[in-house]
C-alpha positions as CSV (number, residue, x, y, z in Angstrom):
1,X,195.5,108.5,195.8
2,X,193.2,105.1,196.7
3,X,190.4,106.8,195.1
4,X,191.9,108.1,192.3
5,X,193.5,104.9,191.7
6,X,189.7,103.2,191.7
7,X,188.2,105.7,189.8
8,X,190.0,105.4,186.6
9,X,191.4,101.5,187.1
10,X,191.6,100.4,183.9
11,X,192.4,103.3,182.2
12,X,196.3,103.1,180.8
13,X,196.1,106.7,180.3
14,X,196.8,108.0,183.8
15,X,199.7,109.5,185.5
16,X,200.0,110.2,189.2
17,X,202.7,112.1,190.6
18,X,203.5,112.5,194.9
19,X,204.7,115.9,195.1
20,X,205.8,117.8,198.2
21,X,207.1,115.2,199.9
22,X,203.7,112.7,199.8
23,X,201.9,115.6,201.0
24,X,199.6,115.9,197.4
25,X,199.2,114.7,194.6
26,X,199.1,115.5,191.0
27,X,196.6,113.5,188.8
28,X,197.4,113.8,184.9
29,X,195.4,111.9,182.4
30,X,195.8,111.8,178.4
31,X,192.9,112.1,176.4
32,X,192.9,111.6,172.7
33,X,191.1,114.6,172.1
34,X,190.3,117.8,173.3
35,X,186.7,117.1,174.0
36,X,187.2,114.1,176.2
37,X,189.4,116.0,178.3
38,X,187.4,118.9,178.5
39,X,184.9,116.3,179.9
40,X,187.3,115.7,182.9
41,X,188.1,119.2,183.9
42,X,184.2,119.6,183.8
43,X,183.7,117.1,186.0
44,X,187.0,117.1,188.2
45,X,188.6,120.8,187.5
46,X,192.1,120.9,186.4
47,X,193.3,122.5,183.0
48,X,194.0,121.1,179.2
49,X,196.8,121.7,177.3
50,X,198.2,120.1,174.3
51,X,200.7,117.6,175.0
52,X,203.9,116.7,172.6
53,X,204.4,112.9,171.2
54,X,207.3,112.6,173.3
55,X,205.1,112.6,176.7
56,X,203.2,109.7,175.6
57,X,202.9,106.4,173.8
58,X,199.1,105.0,173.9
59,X,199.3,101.1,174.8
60,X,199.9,98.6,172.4
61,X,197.6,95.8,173.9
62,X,194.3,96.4,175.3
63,X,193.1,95.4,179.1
64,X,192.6,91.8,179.3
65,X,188.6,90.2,179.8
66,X,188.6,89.8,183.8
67,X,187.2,86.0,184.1
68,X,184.8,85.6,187.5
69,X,184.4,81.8,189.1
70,X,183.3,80.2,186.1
71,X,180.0,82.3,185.6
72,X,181.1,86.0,183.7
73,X,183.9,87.6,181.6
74,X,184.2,91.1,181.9
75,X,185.6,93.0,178.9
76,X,186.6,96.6,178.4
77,X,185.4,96.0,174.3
78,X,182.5,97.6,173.2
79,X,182.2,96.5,169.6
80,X,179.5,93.8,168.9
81,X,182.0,91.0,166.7
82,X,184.4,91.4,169.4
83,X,181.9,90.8,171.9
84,X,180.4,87.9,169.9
85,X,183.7,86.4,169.3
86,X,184.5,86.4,172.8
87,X,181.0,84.9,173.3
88,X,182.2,81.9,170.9
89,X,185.4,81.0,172.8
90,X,183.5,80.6,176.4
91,X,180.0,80.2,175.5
92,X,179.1,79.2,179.2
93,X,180.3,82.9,180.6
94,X,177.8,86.1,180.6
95,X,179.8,88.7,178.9
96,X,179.5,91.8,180.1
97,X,181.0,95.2,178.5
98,X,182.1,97.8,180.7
99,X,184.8,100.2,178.9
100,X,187.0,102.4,181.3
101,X,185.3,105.7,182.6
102,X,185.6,108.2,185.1
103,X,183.4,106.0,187.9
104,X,184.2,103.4,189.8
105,X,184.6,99.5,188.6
106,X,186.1,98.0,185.9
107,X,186.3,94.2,187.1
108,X,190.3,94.7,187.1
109,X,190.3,96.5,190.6
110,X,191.0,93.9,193.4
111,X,187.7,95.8,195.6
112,X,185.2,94.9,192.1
113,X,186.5,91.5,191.5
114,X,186.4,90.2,194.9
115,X,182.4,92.2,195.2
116,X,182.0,90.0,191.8
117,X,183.0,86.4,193.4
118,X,180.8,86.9,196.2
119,X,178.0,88.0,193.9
120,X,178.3,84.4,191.8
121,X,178.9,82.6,195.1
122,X,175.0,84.0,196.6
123,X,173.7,83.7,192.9
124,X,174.5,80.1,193.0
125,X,173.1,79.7,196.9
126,X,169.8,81.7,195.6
127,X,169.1,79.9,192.4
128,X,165.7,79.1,191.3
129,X,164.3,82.2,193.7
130,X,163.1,85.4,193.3
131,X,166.1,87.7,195.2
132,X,166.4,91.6,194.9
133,X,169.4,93.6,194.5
134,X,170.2,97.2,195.8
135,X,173.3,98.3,194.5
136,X,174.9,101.3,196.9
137,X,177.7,103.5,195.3
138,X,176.8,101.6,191.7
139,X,179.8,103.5,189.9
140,X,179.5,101.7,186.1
141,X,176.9,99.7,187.2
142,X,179.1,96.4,186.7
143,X,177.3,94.5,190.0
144,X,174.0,95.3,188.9
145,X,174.4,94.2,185.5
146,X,176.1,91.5,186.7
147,X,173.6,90.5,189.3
148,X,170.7,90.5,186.6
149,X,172.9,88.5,184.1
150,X,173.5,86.0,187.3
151,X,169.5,86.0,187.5
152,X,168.3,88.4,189.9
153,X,164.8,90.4,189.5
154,X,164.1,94.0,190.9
155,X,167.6,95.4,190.9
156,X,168.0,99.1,192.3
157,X,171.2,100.9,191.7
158,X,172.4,104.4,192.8
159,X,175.3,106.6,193.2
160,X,175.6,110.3,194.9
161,X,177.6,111.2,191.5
162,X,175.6,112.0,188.7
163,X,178.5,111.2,186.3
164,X,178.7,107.7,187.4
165,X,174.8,107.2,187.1
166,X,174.8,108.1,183.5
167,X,177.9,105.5,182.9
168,X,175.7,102.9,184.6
169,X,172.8,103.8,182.5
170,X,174.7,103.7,179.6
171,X,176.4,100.2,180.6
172,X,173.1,98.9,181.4
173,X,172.1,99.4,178.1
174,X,175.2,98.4,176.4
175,X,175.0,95.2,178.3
176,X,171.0,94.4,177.7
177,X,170.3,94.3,180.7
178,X,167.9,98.1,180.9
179,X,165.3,97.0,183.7
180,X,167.9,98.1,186.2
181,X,166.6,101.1,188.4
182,X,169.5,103.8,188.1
183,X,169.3,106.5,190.3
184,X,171.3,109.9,191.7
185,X,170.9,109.1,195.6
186,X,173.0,110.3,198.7
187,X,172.7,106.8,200.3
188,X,172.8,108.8,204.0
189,X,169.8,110.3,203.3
190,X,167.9,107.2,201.5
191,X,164.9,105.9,202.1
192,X,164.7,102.1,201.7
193,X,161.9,100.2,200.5
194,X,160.2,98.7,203.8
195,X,160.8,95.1,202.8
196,X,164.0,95.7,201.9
197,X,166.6,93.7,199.2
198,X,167.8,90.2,199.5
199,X,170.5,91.2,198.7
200,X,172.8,94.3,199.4
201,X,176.2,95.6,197.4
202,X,178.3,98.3,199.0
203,X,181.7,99.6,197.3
204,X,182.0,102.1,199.3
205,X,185.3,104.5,201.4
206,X,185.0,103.0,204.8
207,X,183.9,106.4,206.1
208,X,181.0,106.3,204.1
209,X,179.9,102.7,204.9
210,X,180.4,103.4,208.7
211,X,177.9,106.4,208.3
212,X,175.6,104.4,206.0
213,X,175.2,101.3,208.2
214,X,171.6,102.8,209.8
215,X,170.5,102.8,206.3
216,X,172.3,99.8,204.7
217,X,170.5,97.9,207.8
218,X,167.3,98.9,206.8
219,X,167.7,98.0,203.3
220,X,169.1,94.3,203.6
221,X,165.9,92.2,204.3
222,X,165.6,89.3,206.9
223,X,167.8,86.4,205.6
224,X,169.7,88.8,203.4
225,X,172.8,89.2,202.0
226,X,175.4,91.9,202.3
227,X,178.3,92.5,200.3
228,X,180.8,95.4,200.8
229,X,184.3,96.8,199.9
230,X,186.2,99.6,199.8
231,X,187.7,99.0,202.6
232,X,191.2,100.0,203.5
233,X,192.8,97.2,205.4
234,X,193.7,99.6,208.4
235,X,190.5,100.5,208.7
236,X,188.6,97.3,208.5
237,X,188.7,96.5,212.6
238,X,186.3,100.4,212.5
239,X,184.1,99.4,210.0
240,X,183.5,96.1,211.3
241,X,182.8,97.2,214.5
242,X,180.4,99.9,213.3
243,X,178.5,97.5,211.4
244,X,178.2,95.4,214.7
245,X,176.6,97.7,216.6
246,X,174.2,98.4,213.7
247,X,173.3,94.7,214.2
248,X,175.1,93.6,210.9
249,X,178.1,91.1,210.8
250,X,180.4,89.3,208.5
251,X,180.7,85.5,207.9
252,X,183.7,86.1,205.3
253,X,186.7,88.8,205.2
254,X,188.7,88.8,201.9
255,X,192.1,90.6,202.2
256,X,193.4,91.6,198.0
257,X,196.7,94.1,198.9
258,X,195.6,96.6,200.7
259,X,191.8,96.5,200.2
260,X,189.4,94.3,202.3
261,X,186.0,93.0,201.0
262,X,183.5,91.5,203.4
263,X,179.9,89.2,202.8
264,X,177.5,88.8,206.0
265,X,174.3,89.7,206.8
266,X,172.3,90.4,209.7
267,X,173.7,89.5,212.8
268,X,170.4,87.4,214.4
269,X,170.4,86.0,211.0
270,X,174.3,84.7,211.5
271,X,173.6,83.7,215.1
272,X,170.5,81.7,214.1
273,X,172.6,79.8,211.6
274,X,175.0,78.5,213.9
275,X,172.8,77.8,217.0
């Protein structure tokens, strides 16, 4: 249910039912046509069928612009005089446009807005330098873009689901923002650049980031900084730990609900700074 929750936050349209007791799950969403919801069997399975007029009344406001520290303003509109006009009213925000699809991260989700924060907070420590970006599990691309808007260089984004890199191609795009290396990558089997990124986003199941730490160690360069979600709350004290004993640690926990999102870095890095 988490991850269906997370995949379509934002989306009004869905419906999820506990059946059997809390033993499953039933995940409807309403398309407005036939085509778009033929688009989510093909990616998910399930069936279509025609629904009455009765079983559904589309939403009479649209999701509100997400505002982030005082640096971005994340919007679900795509049309270019709403954009502008939002542009108008808070001229010193980056707007960036990310509609509601079927991959992670809107901006509205408690694990993506907290990953956001911390994003502005290491933009601001790392202004006026050149810093890298890999963006793990990139979903709709939203830290990425959001990482270039916040002045990053060399940004590398990927995601093991081929639906989510086209949305982050597309956002990229839609956003200006196309220098952004999108890729379909298994992050367990990737091979990071030997230098590695000075900076590191992870929104991410805990059970994938506790199998990924080898890698996401590899890929956060000396002095680096690592920034990760997706964590379950009861499962934060197994991820932490697992990070440890890759060498990693965190320097800040964030607790939204029931979702945990952490910024550290290496742990020699950590110890140095406090010796």
């Amino acid at each position: 249910m988490d991850a269906w929750e997370e995949r379509f936050t934002g989306n009004p349209n869905l419906v999820i039912e506990s059946l059997k007791g809390g033993k499953s799950i039933r995940i409807r969403l309403f398309c407005h046509t036939r085509k778009d919801a033929q688009a989510v069997v093909q990616q998910f399975g399930g069936t279509v069928r025609q629904m009455t007029h009765t079983e559904w009344h589309p939403p009479v406001d649209p999701p509100r612009p997400v505002k982030v520290r005082n640096r971005l303003l994340l919007t679900a509109a795509t049309r270019p005089q709403k954009i502008a006009a939002l542009q108008q009213d808070h001229p010193q925000r980056e707007i960036i446009s990310i509609p509601p699809e079927m991959a992670f991260g809107t901006g509205d989700h408690a694990t993506t807005a907290t990953c956001l924060r911390l994003l502005v907070d290491v933009a601001r420590e790392r202004k006026g330098t050149a810093w890298t970006v890999a963006d793990l599990g990139t979903g709709t691309g939203i830290l990425a873009i959001a990482a270039v808007k916040l002045g990053a260089g060399d940004i590398f984004a990927c995601d093991f689901d081929p639906f989510a890199v086209a949305a982050a191609a597309r956002n990229a795009m839609r956003n200006g923002t196309p220098g952004i290396l999108t890729k379909k990558q298994d992050i367990l089997t990737w091979k990071p650049r030997r230098q590695g990124y000075e900076v590191v986003t992870a929104n991410l199941f805990s059970t994938v980031l506790i199998a990924a730490w080898p890698v996401i160690v590899k890929a956060l360069a000396p002095g680096g900084d690592l920034i990760v979600s997706g964590i379950l709350a009861s499962q934060a004290w197994e991820v932490v730990t697992a990070a440890a004993s890759n060498g990693l640690g965190f320097t800040r926990v964030i607790r939204k609900g029931k979702w945990v999102t952490a910024r550290g870095g290496h742990l020699a890095d950590l110890i140095a700074a406090q010796a």
